[in-house]
N, CA, C and O atoms as CSV, one atom per row, in Angstrom:
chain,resi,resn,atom,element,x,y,z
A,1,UNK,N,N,34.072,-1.073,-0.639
A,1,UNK,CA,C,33.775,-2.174,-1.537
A,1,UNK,C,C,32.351,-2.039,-2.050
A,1,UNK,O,O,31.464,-1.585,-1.327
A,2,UNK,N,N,32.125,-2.446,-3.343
A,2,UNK,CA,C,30.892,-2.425,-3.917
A,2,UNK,C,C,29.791,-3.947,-3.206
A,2,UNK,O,O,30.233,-5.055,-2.903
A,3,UNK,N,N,28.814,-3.634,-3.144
A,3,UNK,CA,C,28.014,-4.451,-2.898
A,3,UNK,C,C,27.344,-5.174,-4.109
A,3,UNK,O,O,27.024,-4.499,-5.087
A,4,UNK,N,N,27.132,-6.446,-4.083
A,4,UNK,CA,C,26.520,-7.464,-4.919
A,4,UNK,C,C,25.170,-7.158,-5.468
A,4,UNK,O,O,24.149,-6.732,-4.929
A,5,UNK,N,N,25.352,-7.376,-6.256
A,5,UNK,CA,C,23.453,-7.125,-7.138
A,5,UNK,C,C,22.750,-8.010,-6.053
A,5,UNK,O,O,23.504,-8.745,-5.416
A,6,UNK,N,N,21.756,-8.038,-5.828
A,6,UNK,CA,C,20.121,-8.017,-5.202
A,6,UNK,C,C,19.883,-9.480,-6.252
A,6,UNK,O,O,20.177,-9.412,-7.446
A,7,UNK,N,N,19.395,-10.600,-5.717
A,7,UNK,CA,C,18.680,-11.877,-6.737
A,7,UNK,C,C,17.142,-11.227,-6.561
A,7,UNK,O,O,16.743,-10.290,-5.869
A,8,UNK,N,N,16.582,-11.963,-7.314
A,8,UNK,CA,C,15.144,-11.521,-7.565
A,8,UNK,C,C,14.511,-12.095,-6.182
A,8,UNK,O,O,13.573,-11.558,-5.592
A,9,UNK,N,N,14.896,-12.774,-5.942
A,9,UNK,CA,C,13.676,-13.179,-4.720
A,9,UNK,C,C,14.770,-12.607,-3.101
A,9,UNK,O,O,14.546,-12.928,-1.934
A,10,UNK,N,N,15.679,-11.892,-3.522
A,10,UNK,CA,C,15.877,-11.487,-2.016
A,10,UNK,C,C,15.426,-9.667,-2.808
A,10,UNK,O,O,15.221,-8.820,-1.937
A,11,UNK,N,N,15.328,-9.286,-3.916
A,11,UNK,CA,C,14.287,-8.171,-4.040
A,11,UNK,C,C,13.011,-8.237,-3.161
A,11,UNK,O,O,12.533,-7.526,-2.277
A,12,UNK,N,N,12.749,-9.108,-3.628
A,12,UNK,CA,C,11.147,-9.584,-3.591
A,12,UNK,C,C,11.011,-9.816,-2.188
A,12,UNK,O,O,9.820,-9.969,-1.915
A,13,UNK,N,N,11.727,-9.899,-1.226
A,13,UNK,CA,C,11.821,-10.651,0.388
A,13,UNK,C,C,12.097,-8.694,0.831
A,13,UNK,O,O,11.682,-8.518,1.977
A,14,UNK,N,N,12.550,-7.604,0.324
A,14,UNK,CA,C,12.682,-6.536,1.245
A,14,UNK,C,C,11.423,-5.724,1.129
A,14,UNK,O,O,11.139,-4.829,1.926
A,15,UNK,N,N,10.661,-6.081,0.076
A,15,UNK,CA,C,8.868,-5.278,0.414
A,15,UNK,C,C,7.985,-6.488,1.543
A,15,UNK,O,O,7.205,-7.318,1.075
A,16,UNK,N,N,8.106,-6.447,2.154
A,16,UNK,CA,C,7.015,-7.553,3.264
A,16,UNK,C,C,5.771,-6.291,3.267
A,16,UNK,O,O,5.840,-5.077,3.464
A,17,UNK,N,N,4.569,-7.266,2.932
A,17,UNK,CA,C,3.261,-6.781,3.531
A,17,UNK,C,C,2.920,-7.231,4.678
A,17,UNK,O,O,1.850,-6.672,4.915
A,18,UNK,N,N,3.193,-7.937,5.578
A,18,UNK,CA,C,2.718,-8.100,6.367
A,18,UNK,C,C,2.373,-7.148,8.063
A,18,UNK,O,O,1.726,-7.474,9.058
A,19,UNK,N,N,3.039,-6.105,7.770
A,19,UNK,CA,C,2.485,-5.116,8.614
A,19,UNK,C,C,1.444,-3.762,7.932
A,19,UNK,O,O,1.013,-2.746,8.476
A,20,UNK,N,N,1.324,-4.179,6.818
A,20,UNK,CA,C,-0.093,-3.236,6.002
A,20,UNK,C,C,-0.498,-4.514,6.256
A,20,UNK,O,O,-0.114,-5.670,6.083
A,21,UNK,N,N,-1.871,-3.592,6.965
A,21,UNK,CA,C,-3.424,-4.626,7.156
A,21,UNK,C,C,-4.183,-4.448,5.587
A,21,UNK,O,O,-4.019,-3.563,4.748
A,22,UNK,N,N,-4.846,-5.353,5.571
A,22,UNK,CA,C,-5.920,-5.202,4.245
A,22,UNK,C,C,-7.287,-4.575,4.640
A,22,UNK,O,O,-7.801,-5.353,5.444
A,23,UNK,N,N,-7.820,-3.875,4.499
A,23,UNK,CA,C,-8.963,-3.403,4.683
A,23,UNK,C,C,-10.009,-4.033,3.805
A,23,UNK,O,O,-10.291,-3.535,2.716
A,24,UNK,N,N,-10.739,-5.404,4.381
A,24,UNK,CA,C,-11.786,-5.455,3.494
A,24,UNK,C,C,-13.125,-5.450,4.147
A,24,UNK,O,O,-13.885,-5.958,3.323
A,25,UNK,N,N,-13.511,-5.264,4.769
A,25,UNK,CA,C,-14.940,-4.931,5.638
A,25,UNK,C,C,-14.516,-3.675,7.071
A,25,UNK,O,O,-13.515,-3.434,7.745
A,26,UNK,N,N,-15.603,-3.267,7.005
A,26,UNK,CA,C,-15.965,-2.087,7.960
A,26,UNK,C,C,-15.147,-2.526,9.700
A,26,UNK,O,O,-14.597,-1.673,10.397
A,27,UNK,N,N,-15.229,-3.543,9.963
A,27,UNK,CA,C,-14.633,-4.028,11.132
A,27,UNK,C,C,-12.677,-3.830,11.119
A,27,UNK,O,O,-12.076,-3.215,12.000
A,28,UNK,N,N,-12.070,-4.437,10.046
A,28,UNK,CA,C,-11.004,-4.397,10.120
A,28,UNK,C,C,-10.808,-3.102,9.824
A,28,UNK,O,O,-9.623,-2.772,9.882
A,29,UNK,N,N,-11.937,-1.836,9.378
A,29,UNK,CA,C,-11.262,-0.570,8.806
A,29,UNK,C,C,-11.321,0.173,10.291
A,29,UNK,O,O,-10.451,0.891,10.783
A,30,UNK,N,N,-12.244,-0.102,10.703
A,30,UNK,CA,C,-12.215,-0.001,12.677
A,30,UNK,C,C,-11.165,-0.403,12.981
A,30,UNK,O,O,-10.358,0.515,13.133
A,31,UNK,N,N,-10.764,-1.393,13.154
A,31,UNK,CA,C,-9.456,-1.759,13.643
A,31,UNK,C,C,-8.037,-1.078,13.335
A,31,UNK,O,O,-6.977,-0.903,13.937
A,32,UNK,N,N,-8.334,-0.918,12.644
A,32,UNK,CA,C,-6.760,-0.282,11.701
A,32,UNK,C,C,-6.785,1.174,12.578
A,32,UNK,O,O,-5.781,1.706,13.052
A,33,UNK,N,N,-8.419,1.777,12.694
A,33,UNK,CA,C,-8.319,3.357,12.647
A,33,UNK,C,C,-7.878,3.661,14.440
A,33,UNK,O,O,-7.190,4.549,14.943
A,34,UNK,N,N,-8.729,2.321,15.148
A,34,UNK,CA,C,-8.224,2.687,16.337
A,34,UNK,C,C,-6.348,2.000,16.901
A,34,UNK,O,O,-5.518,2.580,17.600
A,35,UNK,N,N,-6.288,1.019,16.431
A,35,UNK,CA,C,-4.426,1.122,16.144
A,35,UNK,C,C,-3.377,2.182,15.626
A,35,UNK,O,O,-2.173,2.275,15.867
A,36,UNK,N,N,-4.376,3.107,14.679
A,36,UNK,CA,C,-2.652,4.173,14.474
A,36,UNK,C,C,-3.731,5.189,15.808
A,36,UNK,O,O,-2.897,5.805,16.472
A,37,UNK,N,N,-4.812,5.437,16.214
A,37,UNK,CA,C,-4.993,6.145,17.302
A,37,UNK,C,C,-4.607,5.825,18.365
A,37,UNK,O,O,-4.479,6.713,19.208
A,38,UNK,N,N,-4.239,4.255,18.754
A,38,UNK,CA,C,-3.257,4.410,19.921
A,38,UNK,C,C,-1.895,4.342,19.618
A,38,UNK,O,O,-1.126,4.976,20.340
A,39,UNK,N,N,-1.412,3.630,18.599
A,39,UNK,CA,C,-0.418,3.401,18.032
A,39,UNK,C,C,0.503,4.639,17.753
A,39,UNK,O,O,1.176,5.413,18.434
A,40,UNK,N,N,0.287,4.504,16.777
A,40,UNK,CA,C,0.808,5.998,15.746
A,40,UNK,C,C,1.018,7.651,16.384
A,40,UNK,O,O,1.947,8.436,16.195
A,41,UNK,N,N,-0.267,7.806,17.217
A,41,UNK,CA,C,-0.973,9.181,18.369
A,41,UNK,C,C,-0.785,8.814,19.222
A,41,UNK,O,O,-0.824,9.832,19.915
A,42,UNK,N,N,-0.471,7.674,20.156
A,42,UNK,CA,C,-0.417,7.496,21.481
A,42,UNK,C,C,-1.585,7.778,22.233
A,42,UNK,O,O,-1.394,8.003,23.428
A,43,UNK,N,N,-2.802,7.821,21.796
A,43,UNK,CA,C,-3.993,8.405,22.230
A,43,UNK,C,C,-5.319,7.462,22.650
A,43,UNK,O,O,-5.432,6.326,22.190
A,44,UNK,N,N,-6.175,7.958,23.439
A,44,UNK,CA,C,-7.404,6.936,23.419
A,44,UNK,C,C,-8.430,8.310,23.197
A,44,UNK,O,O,-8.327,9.536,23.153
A,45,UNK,N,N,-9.437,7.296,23.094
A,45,UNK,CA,C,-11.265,8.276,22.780
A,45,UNK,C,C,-11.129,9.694,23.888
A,45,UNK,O,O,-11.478,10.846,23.633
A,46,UNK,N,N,-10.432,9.107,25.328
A,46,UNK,CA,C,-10.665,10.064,25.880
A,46,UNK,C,C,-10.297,11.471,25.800
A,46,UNK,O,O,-11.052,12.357,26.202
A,47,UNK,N,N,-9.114,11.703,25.273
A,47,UNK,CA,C,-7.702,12.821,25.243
A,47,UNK,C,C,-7.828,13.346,23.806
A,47,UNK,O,O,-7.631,14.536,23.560
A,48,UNK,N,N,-8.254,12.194,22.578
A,48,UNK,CA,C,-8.453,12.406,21.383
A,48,UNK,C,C,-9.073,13.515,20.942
A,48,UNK,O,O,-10.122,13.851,21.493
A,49,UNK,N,N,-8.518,14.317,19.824
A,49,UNK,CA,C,-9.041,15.545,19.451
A,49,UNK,C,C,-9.904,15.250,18.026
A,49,UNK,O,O,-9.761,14.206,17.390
A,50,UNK,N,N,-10.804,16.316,17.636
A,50,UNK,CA,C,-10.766,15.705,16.003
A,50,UNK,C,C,-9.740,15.683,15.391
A,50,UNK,O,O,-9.652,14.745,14.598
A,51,UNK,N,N,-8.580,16.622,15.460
A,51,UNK,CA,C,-8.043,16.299,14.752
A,51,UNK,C,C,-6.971,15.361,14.704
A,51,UNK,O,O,-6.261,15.532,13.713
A,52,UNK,N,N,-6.595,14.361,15.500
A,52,UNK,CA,C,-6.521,13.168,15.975
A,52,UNK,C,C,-7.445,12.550,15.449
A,52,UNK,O,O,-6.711,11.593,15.695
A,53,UNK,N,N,-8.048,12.255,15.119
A,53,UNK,CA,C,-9.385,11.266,14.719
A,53,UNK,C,C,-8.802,11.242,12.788
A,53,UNK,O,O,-8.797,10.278,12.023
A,54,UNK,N,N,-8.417,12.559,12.544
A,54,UNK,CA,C,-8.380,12.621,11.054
A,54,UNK,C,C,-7.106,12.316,11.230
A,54,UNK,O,O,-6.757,11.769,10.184
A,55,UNK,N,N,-6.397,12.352,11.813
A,55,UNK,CA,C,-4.698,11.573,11.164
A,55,UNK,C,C,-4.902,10.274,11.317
A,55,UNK,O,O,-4.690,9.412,10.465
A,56,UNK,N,N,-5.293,10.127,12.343
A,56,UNK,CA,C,-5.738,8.073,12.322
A,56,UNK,C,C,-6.433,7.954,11.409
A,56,UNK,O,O,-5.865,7.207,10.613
A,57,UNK,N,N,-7.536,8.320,10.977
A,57,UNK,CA,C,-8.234,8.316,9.069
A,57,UNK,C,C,-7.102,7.823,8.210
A,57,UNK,O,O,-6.943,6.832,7.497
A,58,UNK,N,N,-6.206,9.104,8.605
A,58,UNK,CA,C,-5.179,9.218,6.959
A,58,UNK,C,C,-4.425,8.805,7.082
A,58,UNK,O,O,-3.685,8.830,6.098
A,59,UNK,N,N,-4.038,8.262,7.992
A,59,UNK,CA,C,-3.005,6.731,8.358
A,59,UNK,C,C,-3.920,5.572,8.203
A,59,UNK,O,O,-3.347,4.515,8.467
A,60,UNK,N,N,-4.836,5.476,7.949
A,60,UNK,CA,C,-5.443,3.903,7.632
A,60,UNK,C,C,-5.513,4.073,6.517
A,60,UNK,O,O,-4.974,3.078,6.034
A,61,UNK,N,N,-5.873,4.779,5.634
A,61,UNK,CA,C,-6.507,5.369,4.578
A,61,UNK,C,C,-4.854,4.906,3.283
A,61,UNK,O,O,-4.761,4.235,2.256
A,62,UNK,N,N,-3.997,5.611,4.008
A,62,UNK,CA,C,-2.767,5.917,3.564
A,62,UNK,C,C,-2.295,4.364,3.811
A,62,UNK,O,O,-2.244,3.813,2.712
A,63,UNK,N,N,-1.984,3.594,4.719
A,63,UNK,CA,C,-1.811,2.099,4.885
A,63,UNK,C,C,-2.389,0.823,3.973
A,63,UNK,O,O,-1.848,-0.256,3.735
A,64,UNK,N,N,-3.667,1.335,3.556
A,64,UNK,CA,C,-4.798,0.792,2.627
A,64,UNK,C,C,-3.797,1.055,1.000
A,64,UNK,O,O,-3.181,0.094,0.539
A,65,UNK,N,N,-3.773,2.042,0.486
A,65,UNK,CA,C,-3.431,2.182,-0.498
A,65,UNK,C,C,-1.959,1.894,-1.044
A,65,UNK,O,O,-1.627,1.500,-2.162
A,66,UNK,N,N,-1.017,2.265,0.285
A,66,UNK,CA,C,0.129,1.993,-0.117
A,66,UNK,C,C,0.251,0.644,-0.218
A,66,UNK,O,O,1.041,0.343,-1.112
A,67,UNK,N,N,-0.291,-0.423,0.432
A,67,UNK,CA,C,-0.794,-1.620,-0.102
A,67,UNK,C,C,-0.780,-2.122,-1.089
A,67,UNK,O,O,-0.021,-2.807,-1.774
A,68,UNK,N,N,-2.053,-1.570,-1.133
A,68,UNK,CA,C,-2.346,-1.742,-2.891
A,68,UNK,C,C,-1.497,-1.717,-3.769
A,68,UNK,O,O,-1.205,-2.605,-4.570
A,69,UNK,N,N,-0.898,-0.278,-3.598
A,69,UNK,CA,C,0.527,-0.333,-4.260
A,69,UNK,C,C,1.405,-1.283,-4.793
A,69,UNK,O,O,1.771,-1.536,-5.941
A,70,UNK,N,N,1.705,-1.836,-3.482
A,70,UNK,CA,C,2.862,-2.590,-3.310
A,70,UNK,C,C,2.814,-3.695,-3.756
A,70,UNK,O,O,3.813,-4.356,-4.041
A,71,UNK,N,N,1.946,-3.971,-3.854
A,71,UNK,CA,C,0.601,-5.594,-4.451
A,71,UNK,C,C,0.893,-5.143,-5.740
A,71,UNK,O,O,1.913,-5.580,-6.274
A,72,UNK,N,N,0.373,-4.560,-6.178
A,72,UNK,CA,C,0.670,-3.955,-8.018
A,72,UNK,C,C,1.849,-3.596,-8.039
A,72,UNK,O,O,2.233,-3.984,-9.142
A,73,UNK,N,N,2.741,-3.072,-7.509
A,73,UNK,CA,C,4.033,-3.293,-8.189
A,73,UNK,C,C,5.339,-5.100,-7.691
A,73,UNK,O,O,6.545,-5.335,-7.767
A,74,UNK,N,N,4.435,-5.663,-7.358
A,74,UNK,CA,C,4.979,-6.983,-7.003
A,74,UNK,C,C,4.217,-7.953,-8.073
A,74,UNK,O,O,4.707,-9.005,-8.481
A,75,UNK,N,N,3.313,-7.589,-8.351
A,75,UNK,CA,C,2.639,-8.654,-9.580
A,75,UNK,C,C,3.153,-8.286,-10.798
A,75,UNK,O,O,3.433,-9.134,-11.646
A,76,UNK,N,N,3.394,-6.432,-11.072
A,76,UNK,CA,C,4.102,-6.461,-12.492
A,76,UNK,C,C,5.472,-6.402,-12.292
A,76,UNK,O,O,5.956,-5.543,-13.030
A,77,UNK,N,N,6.273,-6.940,-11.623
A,77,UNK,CA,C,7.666,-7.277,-11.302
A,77,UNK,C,C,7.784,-9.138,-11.723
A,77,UNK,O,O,8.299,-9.820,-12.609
A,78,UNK,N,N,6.984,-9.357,-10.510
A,78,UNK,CA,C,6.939,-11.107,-11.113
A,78,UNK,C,C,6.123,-11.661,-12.536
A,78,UNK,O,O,6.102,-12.813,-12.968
A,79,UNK,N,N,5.505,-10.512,-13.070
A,79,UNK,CA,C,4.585,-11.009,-14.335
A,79,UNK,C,C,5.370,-10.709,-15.217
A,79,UNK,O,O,5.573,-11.269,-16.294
A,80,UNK,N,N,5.998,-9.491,-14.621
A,80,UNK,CA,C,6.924,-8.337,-16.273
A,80,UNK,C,C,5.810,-8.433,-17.065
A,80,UNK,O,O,5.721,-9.594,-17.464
A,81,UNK,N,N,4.699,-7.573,-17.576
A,81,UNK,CA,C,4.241,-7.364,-18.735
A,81,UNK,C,C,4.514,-6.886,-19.202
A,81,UNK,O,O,5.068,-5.919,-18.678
A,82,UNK,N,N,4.475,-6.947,-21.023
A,82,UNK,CA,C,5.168,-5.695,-21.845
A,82,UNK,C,C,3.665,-5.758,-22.226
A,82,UNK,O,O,2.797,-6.621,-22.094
A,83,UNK,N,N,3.700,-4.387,-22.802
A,83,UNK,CA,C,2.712,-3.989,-23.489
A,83,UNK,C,C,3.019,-3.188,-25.306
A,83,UNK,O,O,3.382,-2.028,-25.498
A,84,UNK,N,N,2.854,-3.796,-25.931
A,84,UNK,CA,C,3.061,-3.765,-27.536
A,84,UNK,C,C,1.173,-3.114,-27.920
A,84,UNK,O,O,0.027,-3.488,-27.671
A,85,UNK,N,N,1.826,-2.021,-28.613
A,85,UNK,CA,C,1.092,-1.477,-29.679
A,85,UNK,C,C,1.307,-1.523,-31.332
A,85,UNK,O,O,2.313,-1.084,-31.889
A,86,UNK,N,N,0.339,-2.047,-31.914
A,86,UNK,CA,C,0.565,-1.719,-33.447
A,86,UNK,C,C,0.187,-0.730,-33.725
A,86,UNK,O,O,-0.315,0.179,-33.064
A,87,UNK,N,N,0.512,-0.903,-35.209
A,87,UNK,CA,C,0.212,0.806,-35.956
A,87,UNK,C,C,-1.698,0.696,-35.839
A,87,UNK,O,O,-2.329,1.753,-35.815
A,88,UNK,N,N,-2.211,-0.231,-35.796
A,88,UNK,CA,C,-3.797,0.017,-35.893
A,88,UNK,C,C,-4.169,0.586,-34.862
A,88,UNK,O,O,-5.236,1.196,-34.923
A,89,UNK,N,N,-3.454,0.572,-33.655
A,89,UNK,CA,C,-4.069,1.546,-32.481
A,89,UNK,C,C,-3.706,2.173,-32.236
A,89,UNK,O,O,-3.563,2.536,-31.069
A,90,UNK,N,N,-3.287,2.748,-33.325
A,90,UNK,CA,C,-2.835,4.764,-33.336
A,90,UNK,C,C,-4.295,4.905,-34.500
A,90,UNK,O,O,-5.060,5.749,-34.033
A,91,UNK,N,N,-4.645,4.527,-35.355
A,91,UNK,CA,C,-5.127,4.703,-36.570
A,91,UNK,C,C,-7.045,4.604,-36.136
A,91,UNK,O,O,-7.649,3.719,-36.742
A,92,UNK,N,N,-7.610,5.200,-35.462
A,92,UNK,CA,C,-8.816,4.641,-34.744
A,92,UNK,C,C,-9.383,6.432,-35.327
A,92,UNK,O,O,-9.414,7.413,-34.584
A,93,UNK,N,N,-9.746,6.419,-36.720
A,93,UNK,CA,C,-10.136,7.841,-37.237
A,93,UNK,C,C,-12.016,7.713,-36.845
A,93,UNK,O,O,-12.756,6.762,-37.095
A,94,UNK,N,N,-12.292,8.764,-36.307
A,94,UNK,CA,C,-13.701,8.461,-36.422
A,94,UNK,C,C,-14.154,9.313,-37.524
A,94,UNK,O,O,-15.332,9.290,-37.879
């Protein structure tokens, strides 16, 4: 059997942010980096390698942005902007 179209707000209910942290000061970017280092690596300071240190980076780093993302494609979903050009802004001869 075919499944039912998706309503807009049970779209809108299967992106949850609430397990991307926001990174806005140096403390929560600490936080984030030592959570995917125990989290993510299973690891503490002690056992930790550098290169352990750089995947917990690029898992916060990577958590941060896909964020962002998700934030911008949820505002131009609920905003829908169109964007219209006239012929004058092709025509910009210097």
């Amino acid at each position: 059997m075919g499944e039912k179209p998706l309503t807009d707000a049970e779209r809108k209910r299967q992106i949850s942010l609430r397990r991307l942290p926001i990174v806005e000061d140096v403390n929560s970017l600490k936080e984030a980096f030592n959570r995917h280092l125990h989290y993510s690596l299973v690891k503490d300071r002690n056992v930790a390698t550098k290169r352990d240190y750089y995947y917990s980076l690029a898992h916060t780093v990577k958590d941060h942005l896909v964020g962002k993302w998700i934030r911008s494609q949820q505002a131009y979903y609920e905003k829908d902007p169109k964007v219209c050009f006239g012929e004058d802004a092709y025509d910009h001869h210097v």
